[in-house]
C-alpha positions as a LaTeX table, in Angstrom:
\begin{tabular}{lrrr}
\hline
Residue & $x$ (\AA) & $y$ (\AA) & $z$ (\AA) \\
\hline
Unk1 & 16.42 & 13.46 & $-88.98$ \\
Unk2 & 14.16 & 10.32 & $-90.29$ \\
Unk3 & 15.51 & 6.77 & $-89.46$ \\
Unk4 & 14.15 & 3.74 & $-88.90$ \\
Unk5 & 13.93 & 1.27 & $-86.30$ \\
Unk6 & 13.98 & $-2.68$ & $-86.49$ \\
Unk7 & 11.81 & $-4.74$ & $-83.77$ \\
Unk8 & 15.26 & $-5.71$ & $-82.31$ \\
Unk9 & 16.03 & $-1.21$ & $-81.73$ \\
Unk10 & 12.19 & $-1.21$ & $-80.14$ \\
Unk11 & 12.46 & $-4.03$ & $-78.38$ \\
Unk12 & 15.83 & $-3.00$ & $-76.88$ \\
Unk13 & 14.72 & 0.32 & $-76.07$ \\
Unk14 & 11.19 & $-1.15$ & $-74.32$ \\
Unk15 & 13.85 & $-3.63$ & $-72.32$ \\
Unk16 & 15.96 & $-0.23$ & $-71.05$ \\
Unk17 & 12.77 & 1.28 & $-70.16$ \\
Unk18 & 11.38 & $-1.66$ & $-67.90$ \\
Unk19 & 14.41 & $-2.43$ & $-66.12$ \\
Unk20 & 15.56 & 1.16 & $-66.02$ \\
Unk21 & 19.39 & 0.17 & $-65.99$ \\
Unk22 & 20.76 & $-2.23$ & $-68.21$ \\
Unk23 & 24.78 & $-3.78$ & $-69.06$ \\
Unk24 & 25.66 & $-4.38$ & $-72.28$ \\
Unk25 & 26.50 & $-8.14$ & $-71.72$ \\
Unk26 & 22.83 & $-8.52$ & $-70.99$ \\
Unk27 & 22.02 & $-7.47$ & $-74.02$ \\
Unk28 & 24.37 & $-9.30$ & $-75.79$ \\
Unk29 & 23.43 & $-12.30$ & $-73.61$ \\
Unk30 & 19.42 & $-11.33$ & $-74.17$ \\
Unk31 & 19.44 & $-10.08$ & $-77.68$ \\
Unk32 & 22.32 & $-11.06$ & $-79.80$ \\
Unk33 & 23.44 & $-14.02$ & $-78.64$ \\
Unk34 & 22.85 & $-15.83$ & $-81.85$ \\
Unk35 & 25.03 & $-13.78$ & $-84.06$ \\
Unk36 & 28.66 & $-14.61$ & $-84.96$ \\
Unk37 & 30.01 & $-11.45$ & $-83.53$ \\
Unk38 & 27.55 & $-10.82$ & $-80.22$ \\
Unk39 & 29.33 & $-8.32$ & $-78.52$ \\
Unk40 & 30.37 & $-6.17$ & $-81.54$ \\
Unk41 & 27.01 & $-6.27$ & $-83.03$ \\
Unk42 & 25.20 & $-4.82$ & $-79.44$ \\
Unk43 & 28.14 & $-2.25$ & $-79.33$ \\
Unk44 & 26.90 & $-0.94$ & $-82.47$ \\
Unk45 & 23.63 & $-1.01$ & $-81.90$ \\
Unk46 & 23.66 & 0.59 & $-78.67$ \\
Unk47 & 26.05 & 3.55 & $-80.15$ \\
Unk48 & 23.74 & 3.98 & $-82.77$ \\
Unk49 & 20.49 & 4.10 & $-80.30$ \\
Unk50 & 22.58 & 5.94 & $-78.19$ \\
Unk51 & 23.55 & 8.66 & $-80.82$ \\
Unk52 & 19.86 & 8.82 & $-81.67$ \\
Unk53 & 18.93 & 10.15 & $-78.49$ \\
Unk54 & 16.84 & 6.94 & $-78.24$ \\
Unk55 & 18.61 & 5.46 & $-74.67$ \\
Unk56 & 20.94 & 7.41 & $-72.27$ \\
Unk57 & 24.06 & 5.49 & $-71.19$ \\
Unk58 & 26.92 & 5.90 & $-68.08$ \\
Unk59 & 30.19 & 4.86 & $-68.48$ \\
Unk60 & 30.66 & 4.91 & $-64.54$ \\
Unk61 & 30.75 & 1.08 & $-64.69$ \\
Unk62 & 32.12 & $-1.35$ & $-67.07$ \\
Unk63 & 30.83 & $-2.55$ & $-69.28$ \\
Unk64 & 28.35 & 0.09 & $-70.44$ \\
Unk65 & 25.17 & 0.38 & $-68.56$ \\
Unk66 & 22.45 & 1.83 & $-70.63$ \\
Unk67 & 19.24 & 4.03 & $-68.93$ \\
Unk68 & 15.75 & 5.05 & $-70.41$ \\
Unk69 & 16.35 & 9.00 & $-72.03$ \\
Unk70 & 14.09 & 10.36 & $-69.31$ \\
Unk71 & 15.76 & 8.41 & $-66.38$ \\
Unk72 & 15.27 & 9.99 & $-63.02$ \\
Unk73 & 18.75 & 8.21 & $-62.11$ \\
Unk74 & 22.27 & 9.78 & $-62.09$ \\
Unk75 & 24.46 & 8.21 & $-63.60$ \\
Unk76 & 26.76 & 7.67 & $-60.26$ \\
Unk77 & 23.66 & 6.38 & $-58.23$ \\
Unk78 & 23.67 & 3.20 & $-56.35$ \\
Unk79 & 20.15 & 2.69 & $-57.89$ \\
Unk80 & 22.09 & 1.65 & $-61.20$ \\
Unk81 & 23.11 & $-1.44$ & $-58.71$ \\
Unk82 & 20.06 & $-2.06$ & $-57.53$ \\
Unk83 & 18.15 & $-2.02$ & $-60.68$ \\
Unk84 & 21.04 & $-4.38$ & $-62.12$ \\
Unk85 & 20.40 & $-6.86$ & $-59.51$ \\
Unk86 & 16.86 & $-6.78$ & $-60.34$ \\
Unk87 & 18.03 & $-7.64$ & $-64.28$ \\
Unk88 & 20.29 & $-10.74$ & $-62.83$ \\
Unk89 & 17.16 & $-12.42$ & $-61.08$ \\
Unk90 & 15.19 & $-11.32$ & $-64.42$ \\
Unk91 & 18.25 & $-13.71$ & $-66.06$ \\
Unk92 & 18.49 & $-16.28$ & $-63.95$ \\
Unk93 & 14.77 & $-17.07$ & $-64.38$ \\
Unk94 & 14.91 & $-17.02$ & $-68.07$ \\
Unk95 & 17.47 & $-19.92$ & $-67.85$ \\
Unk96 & 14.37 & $-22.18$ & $-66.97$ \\
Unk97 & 11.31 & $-20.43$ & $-68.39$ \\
Unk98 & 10.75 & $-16.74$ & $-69.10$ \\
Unk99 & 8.22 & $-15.45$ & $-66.91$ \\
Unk100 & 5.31 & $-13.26$ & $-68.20$ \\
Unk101 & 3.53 & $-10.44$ & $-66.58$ \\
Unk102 & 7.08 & $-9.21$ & $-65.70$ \\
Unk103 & 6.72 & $-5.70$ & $-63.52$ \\
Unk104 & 9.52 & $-4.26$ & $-61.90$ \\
Unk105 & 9.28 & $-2.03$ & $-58.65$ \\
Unk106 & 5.67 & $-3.24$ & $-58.86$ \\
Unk107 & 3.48 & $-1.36$ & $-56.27$ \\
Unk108 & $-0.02$ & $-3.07$ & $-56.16$ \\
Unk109 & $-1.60$ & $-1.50$ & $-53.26$ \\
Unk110 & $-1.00$ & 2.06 & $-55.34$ \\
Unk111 & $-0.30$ & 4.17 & $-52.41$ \\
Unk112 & 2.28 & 4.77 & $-50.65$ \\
Unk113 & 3.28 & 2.90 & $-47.86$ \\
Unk114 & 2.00 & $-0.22$ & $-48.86$ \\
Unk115 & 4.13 & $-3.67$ & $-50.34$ \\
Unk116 & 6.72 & $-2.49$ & $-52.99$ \\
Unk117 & 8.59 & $-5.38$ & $-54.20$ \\
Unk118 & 11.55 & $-5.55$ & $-56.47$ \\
Unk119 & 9.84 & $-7.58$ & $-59.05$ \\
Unk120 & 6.35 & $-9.35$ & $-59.62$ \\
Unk121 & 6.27 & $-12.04$ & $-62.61$ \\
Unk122 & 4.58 & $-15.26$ & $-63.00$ \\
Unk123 & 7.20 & $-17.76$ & $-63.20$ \\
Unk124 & 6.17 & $-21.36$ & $-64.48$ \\
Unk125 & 2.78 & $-20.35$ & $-64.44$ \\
Unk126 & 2.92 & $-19.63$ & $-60.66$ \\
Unk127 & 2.92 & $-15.57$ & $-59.45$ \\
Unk128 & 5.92 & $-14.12$ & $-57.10$ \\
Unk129 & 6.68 & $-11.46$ & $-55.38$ \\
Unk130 & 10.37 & $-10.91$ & $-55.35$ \\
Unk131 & 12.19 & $-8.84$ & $-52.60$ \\
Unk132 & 16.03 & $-8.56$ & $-53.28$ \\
Unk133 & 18.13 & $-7.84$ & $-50.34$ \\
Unk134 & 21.31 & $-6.46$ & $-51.40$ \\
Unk135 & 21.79 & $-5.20$ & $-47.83$ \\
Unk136 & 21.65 & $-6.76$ & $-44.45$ \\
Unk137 & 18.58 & $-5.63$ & $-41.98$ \\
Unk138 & 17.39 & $-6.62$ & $-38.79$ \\
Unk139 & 15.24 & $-9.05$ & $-38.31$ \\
Unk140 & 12.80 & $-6.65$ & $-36.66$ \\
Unk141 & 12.72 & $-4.89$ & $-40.12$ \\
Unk142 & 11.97 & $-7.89$ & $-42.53$ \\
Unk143 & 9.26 & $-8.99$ & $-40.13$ \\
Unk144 & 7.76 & $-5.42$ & $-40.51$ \\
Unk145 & 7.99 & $-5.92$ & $-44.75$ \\
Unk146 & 5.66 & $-9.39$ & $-44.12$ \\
Unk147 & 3.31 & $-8.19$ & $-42.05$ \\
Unk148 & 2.79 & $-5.65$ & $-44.80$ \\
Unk149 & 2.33 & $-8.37$ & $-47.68$ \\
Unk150 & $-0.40$ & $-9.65$ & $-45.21$ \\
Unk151 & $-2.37$ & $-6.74$ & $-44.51$ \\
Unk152 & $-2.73$ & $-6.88$ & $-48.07$ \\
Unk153 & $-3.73$ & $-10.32$ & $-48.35$ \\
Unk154 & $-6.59$ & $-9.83$ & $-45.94$ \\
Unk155 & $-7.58$ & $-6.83$ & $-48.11$ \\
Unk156 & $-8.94$ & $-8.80$ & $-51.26$ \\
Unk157 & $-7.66$ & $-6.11$ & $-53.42$ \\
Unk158 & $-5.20$ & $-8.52$ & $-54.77$ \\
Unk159 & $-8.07$ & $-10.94$ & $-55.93$ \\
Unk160 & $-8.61$ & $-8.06$ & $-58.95$ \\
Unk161 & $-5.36$ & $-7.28$ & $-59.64$ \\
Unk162 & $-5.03$ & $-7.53$ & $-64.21$ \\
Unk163 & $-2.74$ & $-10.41$ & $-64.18$ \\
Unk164 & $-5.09$ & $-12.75$ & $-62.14$ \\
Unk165 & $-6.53$ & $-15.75$ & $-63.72$ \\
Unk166 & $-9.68$ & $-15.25$ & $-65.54$ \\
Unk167 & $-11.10$ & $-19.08$ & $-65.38$ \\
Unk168 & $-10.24$ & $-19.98$ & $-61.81$ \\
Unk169 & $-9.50$ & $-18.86$ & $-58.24$ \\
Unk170 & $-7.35$ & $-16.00$ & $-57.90$ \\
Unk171 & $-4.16$ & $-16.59$ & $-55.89$ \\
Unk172 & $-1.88$ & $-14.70$ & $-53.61$ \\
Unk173 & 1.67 & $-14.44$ & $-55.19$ \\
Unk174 & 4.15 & $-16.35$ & $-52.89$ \\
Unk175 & 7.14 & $-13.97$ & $-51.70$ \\
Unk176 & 10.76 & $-14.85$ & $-52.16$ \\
Unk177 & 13.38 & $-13.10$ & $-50.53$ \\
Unk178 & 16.24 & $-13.13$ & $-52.05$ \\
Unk179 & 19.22 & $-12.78$ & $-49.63$ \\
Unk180 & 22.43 & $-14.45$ & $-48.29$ \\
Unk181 & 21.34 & $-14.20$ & $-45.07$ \\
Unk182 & 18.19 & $-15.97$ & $-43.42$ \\
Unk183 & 15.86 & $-13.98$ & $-41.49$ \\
Unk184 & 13.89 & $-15.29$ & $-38.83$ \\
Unk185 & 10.69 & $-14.37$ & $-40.21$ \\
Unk186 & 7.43 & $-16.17$ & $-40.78$ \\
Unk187 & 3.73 & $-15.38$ & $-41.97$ \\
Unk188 & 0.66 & $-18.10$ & $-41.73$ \\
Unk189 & $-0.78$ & $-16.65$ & $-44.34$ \\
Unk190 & 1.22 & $-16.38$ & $-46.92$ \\
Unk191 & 4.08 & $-18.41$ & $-48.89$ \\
Unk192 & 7.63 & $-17.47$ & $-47.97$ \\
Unk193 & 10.46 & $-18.77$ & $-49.71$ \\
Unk194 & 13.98 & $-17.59$ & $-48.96$ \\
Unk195 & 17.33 & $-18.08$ & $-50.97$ \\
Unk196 & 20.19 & $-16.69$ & $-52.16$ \\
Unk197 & 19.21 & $-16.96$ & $-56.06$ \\
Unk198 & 16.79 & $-18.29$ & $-58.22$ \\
Unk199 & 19.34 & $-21.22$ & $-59.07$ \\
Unk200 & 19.03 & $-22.65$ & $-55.11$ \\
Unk201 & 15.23 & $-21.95$ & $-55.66$ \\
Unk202 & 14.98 & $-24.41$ & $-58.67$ \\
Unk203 & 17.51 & $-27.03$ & $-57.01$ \\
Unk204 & 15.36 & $-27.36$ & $-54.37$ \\
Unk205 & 12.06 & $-27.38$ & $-56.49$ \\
Unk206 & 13.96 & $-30.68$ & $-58.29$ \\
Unk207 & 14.41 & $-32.20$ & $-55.24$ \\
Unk208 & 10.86 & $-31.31$ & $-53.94$ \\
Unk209 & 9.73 & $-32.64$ & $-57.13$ \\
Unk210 & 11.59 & $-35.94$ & $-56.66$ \\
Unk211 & 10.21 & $-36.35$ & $-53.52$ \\
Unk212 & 6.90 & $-36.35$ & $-54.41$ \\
Unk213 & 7.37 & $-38.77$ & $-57.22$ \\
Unk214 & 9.45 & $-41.23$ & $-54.94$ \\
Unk215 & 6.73 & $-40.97$ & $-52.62$ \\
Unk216 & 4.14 & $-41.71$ & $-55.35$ \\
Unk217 & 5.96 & $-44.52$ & $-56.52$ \\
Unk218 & 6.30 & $-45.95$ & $-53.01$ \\
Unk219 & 2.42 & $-45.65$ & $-52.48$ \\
Unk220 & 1.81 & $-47.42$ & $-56.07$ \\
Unk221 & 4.21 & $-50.19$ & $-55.07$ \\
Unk222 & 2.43 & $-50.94$ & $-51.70$ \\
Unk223 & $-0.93$ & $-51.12$ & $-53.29$ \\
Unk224 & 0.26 & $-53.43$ & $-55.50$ \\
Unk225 & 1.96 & $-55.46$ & $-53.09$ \\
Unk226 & $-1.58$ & $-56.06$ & $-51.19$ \\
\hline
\end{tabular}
């Protein structure tokens, strides 16, 4: 069978692959957004990729979640959710910039046993570390996960990893943990941020970002005052 494939198909398809599970109102929301039917267009699409043997797909949730053809996943896994809450952080970010170097279940240290997080991207020109905590753990057990981020920062081997600036000093991704819960956790070494989405993590860079101009103003105003 010979077909072709438009740069929306391939891109599509390369989207599936990085995120490993994906639901069709993400793709609507990421892809087709612009058209006049959205939601019809991506069904047909994805039927058509679909029918190609280009993507797999499970109908175990609703809507449609689509998976890469050689997915180690089945199709009933809890992984699907897991992946799917890595895609909603993914979204959230792209409401305020879309972040580059995007990896998911990035694994720097390659070995095992090492840091794993959910996602690494830079994000406004800053790198992260994401963990996602769908589930509750103890406190004991989250400590454990930052000590490992900073055995790794007194390794160096994160000074060469690809994505590190070229031109300047590298830098140590800060780590945001993305939970409802707060832990009781803490690292002098490295940057820890925790909240329940990216949306609380952007309210409170606005307000961080206020600050420090009201306090700029402030110091201008004095000096001219003398």
């Amino acid at each position: 069978m010979s077909f072709r494939l438009s740069q929306r198909d391939k891109d599509i398809i390369a989207f599936i692959n990085q995120f490993r599970a994906v639901d069709r109102d993400s793709l609507v929301d990421l892809f087709f957004k612009q058209l006049k039917s959205p939601v019809n267009a991506c069904n047909s699409v994805m039927v058509r990729l679909y029918r190609l043997g280009l993507i797999e797909r499970t109908q175990q949730y609703s809507p449609t979640v689509y998976l890469p053809v050689d997915a180690k996943i089945k199709k009933n896994s809890q992984k699907i959710l897991h992946f799917l809450s890595i895609l909603d952080v993914y979204k959230q970010m792209c409401t305020y910039s879309v972040p580059k170097n995007v990896i998911v279940e990035d694994k720097p240290t390659g070995r095992k046993g090492g840091i794993e997080p959910d996602l690494f991207c830079i994000f406004k020109g800053s790198p992260f570390w994401i963990e996602i905590q769908r589930n509750q753990y103890s406190e004991q057990k989250m400590q454990a996960k930052i000590n490992l981020y900073e055995e790794f920062f007194f390794s160096d081997e994160w000074k060469s990893l690809y994505w590190q600036p070229k031109d300047q000093s590298p830098l140590f991704p800060s780590v945001i943990l993305i939970t409802p819960v707060r832990y009781a956790v803490s690292s002098e070494h490295i940057r820890l941020i925790q909240v329940a989405s990216i949306h609380e993590l952007m309210e409170k860079y606005k307000g961080s970002v206020k600050q420090q101009k009201e306090s700029r103003i402030k110091t201008i105003l004095l000096m001219e005052s003398r």
